[in-house]
C-alpha positions in Angstrom: 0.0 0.0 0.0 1.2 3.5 -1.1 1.0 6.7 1.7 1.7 9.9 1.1 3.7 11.9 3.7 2.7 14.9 5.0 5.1 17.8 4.1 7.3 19.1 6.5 6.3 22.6 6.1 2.3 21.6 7.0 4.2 18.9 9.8 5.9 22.0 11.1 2.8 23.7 11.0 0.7 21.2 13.4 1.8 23.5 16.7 -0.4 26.4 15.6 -3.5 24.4 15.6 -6.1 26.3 17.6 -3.8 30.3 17.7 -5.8 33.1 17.5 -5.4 37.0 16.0 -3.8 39.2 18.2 -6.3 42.1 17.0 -9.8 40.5 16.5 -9.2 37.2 18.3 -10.0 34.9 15.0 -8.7 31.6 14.7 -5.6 31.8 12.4 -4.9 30.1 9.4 -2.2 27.1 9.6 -0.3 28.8 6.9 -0.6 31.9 8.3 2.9 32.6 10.4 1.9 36.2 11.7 0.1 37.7 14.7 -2.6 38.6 13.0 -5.3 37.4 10.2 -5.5 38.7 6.9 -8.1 40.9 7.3 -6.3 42.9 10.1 -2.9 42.9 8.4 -4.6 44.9 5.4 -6.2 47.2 7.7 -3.3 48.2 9.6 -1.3 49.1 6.4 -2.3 52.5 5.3 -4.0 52.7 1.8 -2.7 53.2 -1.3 -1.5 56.7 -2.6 -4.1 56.6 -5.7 -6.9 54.5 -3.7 -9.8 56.9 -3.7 -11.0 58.1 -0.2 -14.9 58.4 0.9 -15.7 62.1 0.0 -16.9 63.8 3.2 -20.3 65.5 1.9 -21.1 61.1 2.1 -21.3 61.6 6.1 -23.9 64.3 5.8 -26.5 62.1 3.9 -29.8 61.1 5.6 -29.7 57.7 4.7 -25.5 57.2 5.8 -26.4 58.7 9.0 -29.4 56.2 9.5 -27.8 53.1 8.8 -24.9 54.1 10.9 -27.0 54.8 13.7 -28.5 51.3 13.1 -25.1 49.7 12.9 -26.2 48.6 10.0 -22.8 48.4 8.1 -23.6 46.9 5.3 -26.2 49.2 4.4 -23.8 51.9 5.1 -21.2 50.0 2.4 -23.7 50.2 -0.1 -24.5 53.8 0.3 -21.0 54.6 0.8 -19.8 53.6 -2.6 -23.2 54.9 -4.4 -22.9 58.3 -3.0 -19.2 58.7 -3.2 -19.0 57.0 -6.3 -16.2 54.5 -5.2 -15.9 50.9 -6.2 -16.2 47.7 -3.7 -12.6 46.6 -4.3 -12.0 50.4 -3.0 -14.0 50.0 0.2 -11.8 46.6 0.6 -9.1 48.5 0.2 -9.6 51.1 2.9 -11.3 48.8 5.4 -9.3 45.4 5.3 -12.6 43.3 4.6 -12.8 41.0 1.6 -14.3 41.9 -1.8 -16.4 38.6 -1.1 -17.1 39.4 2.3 -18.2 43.1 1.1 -21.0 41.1 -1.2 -22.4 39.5 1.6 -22.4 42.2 3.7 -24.2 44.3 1.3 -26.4 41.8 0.6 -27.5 40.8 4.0 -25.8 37.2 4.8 -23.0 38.2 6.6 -22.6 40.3 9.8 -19.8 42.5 11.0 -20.2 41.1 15.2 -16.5 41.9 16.1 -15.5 45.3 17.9 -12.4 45.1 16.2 -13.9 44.5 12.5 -16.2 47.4 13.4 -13.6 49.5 14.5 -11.8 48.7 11.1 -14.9 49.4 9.0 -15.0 52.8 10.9 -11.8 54.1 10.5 -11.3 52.5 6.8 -14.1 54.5 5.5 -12.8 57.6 8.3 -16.5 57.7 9.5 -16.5 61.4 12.0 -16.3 59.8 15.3 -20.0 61.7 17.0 -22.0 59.1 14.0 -21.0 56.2 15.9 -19.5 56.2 19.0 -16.8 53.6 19.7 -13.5 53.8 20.6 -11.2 54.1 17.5 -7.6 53.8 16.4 -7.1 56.0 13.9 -7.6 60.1 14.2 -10.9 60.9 13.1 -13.3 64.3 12.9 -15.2 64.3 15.7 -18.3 66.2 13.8 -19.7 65.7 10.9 -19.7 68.3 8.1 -22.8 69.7 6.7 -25.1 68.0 3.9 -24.6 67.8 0.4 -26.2 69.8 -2.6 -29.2 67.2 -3.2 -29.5 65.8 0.1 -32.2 67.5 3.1 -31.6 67.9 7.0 -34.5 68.3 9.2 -34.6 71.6 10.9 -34.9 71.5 14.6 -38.2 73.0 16.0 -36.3 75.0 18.7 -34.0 77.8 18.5 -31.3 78.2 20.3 -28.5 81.1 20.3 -25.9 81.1 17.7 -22.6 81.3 18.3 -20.8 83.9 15.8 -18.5 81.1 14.6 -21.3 78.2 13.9 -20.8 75.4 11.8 -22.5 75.9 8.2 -25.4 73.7 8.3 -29.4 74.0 7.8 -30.0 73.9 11.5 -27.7 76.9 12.5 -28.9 78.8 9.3 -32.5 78.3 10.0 -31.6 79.4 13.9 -29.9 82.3 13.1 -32.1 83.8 10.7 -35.1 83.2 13.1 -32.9 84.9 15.7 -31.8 87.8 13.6 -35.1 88.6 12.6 -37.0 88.2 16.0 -34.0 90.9 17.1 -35.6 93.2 14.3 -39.8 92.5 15.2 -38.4 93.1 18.7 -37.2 96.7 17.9 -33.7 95.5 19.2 -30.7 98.1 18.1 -28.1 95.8 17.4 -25.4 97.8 19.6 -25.6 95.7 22.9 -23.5 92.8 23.6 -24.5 90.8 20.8 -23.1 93.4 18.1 -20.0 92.9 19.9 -19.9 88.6 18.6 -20.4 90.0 15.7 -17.6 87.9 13.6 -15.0 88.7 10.9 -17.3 89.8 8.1 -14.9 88.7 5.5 -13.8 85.5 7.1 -17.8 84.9 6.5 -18.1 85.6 3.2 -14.8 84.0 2.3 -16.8 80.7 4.5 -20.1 80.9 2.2 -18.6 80.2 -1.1 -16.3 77.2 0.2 -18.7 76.1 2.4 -20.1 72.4 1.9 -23.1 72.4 0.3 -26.8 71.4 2.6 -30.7 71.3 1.8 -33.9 72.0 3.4 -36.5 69.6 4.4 -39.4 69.0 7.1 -41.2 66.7 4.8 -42.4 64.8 7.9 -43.3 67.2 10.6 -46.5 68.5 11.5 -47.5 71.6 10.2 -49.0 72.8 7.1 -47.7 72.2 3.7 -46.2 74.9 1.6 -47.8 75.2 -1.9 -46.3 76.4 -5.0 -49.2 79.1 -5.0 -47.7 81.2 -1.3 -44.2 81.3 -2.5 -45.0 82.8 -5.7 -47.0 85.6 -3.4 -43.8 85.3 -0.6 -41.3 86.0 -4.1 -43.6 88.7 -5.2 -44.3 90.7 -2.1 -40.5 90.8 -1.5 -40.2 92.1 -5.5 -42.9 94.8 -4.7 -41.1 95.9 -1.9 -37.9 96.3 -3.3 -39.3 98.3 -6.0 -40.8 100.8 -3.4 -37.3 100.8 -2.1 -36.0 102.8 -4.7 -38.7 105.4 -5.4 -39.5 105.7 -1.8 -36.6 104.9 0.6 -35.9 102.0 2.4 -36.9 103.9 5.5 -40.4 104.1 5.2 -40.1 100.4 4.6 -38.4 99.2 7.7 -41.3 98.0 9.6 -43.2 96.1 6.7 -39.5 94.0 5.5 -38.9 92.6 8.9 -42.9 91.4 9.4 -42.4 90.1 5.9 -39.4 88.4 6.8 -41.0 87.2 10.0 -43.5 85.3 8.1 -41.0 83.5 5.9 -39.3 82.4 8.7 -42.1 81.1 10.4 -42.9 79.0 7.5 -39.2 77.8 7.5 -39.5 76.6 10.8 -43.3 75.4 11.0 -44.6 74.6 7.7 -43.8 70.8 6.3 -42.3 71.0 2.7 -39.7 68.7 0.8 -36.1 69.3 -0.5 -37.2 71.2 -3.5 -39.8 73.7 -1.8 -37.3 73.9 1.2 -34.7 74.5 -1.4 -37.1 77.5 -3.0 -38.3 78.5 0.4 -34.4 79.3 1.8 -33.7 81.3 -1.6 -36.6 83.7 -0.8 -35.9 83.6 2.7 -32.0 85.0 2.2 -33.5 87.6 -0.3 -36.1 88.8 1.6 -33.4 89.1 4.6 -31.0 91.1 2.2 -33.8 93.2 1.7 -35.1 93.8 5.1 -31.4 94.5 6.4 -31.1 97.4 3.6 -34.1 98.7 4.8 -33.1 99.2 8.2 -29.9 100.6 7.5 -31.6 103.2 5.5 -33.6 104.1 8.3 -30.8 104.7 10.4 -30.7 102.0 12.5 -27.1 100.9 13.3 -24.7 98.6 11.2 -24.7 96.0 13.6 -28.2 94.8 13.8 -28.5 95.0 9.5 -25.5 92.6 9.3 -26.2 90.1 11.8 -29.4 89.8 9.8 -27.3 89.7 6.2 -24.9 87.3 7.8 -27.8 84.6 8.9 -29.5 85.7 5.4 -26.2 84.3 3.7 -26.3 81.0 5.8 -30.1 80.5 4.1 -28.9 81.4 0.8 -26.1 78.6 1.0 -28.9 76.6 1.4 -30.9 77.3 -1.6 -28.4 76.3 -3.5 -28.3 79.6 -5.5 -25.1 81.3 -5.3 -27.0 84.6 -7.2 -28.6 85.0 -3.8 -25.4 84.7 -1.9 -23.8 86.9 -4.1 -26.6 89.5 -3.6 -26.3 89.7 -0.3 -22.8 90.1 -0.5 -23.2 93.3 -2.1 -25.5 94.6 0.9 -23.4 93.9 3.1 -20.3 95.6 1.5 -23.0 98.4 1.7 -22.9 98.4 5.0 -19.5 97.5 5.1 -19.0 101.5 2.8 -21.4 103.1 5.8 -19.1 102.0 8.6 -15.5 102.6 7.0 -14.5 99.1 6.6 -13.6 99.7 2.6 -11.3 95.8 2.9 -14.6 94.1 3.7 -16.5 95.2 0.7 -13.3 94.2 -1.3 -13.7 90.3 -0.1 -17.1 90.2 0.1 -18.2 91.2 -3.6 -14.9 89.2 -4.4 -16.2 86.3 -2.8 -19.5 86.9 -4.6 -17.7 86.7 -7.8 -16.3 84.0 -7.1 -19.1 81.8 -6.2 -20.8 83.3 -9.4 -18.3 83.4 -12.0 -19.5 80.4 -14.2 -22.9 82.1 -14.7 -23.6 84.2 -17.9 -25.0 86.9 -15.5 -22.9 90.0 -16.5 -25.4 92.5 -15.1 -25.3 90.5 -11.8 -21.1 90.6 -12.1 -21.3 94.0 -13.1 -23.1 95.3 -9.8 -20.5 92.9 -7.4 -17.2 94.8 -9.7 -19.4 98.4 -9.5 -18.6 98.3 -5.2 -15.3 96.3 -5.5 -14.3 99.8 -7.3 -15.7 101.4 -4.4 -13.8 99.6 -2.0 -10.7 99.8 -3.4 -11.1 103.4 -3.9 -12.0 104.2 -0.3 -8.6 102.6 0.0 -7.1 104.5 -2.3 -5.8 101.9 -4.7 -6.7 103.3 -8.0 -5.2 101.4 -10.7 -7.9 98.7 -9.2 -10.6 100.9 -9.2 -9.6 102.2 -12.6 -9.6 98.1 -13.6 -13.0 97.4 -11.8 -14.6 100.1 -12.8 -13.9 99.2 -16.7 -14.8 95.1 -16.5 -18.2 97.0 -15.2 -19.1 99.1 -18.2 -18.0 96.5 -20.3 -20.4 94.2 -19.1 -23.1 96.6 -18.3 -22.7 97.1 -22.2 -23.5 93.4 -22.9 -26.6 93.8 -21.1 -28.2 91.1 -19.4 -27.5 87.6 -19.3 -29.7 84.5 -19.0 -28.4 83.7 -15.6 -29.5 87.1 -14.3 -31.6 86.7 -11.2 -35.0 88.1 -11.8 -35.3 90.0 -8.9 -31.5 92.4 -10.0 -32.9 95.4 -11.3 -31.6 96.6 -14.9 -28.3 97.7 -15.3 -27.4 100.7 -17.4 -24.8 103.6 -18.3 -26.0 105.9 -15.4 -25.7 103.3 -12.7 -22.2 102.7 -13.7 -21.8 106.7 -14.2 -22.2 106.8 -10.8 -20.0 104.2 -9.2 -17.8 105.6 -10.9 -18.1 109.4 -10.0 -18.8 108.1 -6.3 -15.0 106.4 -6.9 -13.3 109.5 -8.2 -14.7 111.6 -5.4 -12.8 109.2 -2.9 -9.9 109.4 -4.9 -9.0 112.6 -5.0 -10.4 113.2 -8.5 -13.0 116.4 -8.5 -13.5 117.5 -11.6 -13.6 113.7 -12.8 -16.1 113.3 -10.1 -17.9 116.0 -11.2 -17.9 114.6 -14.8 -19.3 111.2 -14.4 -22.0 112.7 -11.1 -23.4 114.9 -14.5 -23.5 111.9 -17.1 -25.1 109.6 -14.4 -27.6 112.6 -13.8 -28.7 112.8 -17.4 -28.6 108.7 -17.7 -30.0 107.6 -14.4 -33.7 106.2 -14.5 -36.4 108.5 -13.1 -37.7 105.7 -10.7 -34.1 106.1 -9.0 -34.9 108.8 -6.4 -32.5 107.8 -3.8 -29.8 107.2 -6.7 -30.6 110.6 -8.2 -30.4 112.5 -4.8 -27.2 110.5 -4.0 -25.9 111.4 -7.0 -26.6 115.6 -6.6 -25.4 115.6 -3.1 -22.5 114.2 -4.4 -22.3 116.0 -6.9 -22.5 119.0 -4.6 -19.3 118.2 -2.4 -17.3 117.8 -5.0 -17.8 121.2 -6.3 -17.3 122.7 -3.1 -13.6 120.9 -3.2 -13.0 122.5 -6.3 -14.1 125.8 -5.0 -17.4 126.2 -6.8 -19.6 127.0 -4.3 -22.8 128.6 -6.6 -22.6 125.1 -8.3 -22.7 123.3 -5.0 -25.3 124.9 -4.2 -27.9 123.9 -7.5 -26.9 120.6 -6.9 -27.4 120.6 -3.2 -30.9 122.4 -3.6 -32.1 119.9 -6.3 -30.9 116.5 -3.7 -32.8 118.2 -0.9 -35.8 118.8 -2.6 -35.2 114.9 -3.6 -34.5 114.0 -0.3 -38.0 115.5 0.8 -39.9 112.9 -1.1 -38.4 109.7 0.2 -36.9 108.7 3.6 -33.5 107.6 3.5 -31.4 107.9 5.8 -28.1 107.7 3.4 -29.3 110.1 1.5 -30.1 112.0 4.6 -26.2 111.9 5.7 -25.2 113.0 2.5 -27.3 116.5 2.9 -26.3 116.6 6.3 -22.6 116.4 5.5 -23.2 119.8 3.4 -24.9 122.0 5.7 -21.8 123.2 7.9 -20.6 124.2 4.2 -23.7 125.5 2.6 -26.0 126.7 5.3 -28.9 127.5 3.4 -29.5 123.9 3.0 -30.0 123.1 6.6 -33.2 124.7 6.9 -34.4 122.1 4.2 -32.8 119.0 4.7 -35.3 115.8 5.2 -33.9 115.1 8.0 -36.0 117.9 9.8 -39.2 117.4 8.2 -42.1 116.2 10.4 -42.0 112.5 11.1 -38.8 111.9 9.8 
């Protein structure tokens, strides 16, 4: 009879009967020589150099955060490499777990039971530490970052108090625009404490157009749904409005934004409404903030209260998912930034706007954001880039508009860029080519552009008194104040106020000292 001998190596081998894995406690392999198993010798070696990695926007999804809470890993597999668009032999890769074993994970007939396999899954993938919580061995983000474009959060019913450096997701934008407008309903000036927070206005901008994109959605909370119908009247009350702004003053129009606003937000917090309503919902939201912040700066209110409102607005416009929003209210708050002397934080903000926006064919849009980059730079005295933004302007104001503009940007045209760009030369130094472009934007302007047109003549005015005209400082000054008496505007109000030490005669009939105002 023939036998066949064992070979030595397998003889040799007959010890390591019944060893186990110094990591996950397995029983080893009689080939296998090493401490560990397989699986845990492929998940201690650091991945490959051109192995993709899980995109992070994949731990802000619903459905990822579900399954993880459910320790459900192999639903989490699944979803990992649909919504980061990664292949199986990648997540093999990262976590150390078979290809096969993947499948049947995925598919339901195999379980991942071990703490150590779990913890391998965990850090593989680099799942932020607060979605499960187990002790891991790899460094790991301890939050999670915001959700993706496509993808809804809840909104919490509660609001609580914002801290000035938040994290940019729908909960803190939907909290601190409630906040900022309950400030404004509650006749709060803005100048307490709380102005103090107030953070670095162009570290904020600079944060909303890298900021992760996140979505809006209550779609099963109590509460009313939102039809299609009330944010067409929501969109077109805030339109009306704005066109009142500029024939009227955004003065007398204080009150009625922020109650506006206040309904919006209520619905943002109440109502029940999907990803694409919540979506439409946030972009009107931000705009009518933008709008109701302009409004109180031009009725004199202070800076502070106006930009904690734009600031929240621009958190709700990152959640629309319309960068023409953000952009917009960009430009109100370099606005605010001109009324306050901080000429570096228009600069960034409307560059940051530009940013954001500069795929769109939108050059009336981009013309506007470089019209008060010129400003800023010339409040800084840099003129060569005022010179520079001031010409990309009226070259795209010349184009006309695009079909990207927002609907709600008003027209663009020679005057308005006439007087940017007199408004710029007065800063600079330059009268007489103040004075020059101050007269073409007066001929040019539209008629419906009170403010604008008043603006313009007291302008106008000062720089004739610096180049020692003062009979046509006066005309000018005459025709803003009797502009000035129609609307109430507290910019334009400063402007004639600036003039009266200089021309006295106006004092007696600036706006500001008209009944009621």
């Amino acid at each position: 009879m023939t036998t066949t001998a064992k070979p030595p190596a397998l003889a040799a081998e007959a010890p390591s009967v019944g060893r186990r894995c110094a990591r996950c406690g397995c029983l080893l392999s009689s080939y296998n020589t090493d401490e560990l198993c397989g699986a845990c010798t492929r998940a201690a070696l650091p991945p490959a150099d051109d192995t993709p990695r899980v995109p992070v926007r994949v731990w802000a999804d619903p459905e990822v955060r579900e399954a993880l809470a459910a320790w459900n890993f192999g639903q989490v597999s699944r979803l990992v490499r649909q919504r980061g668009s990664i292949r199986q032999e990648d997540v093999a890769q990262l976590t150390g777990l078979s290809q096969g074993f993947l499948s049947m994970l995925e598919s339901g007939a195999r379980r991942l039971t071990s703490i150590d396999r779990i913890v391998d899954f965990l850090d593989g993938l680099a799942v932020p530490a607060d979605l499960v919580r187990v002790p891991r061995r790899r460094p790991v983000p301890r939050s999670a970052p915001a959700a993706p474009q496509g993808s809804a959060i809840s909104l919490p019913a509660q609001v609580r108090r914002q801290e000035p450096d938040a994290p940019w997701t729908a909960e803190h934008a939907v909290a601190a625009l409630a906040e900022a407008t309950a400030a404004l309903t509650a006749g709060g000036t803005g100048s307490g404490p709380a102005a103090s927070r107030l953070p670095d206005l162009s570290a904020v901008a600079q944060a909303w157009a890298t900021a992760t994109p996140y979505g809006l959605a209550r779609p099963h909370r109590t509460g009313a749904d939102v039809p299609a119908d009330l944010l067409d009247q929501l969109q077109a009350t805030t339109d009306l409005l704005r066109g009142m702004d500029a024939e009227h003053g955004g003065g007398s129009l204080a009150q009625a934004g922020a109650a506006h606003l206040g309904v919006i937000v209520g619905l943002l917090r109440g109502a029940r409404y999907d990803e694409a309503t919540g979506r439409r919902l946030a972009a009107i939201a931000a705009d009518a903030a933008g709008q109701a912040a302009w409004y109180q700066l031009d009725s004199g209110r202070p800076a502070a209260a106006a930009q904690r409102l734009m600031l929240a607005g621009l958190r709700t416009a990152h959640a629309s998912g319309d960068a023409r929003v953000g952009a917009t209210l960009l430009v109100h708050l370099a606005v605010s930034a001109y009324r306050t002397d901080r000429p570096q934080v228009m600069v960034d903000a409307v560059r940051a706007g530009q940013e954001r926006t500069r795929t769109l064919d939108a050059p009336a849009l981009h013309a506007v954001l470089l019209g008060w980059e010129a400003r800023g730079h010339a409040k800084l005295g840099r003129r060569r880039e005022t010179l520079r933004a001031l010409g990309l302007a009226a070259e795209l104001c010349i184009r006309g508009r695009g079909d990207d503009e927002p609907h709600w940007l008003p027209r663009i045209d020679e005057g308005d860029i006439h007087a940017q760009a007199g408004s710029c030369h007065l800063d600079l130094g330059d009268h007489h080519q103040a004075v020059t472009s101050f007269d073409l934007a007066a001929e040019t302007l539209r008629p419906a552009l009170v403010r604008t047109r008043g603006l313009v003549l007291a302008r106008t005015a000062t720089a004739r008194l610096r180049l020692g005209d003062p009979k046509g400082a006066y005309e000018a000054g005459e025709r803003a104040v009797e502009l000035a008496a129609r609307i109430r505007s507290a910019f334009l109000d400063e402007q004639i106020r600036g003039l009266a030490d200089a021309l006295p005669g106006l004092s007696r009939r600036t706006s500001v000292n008209r009944p009621g105002a």
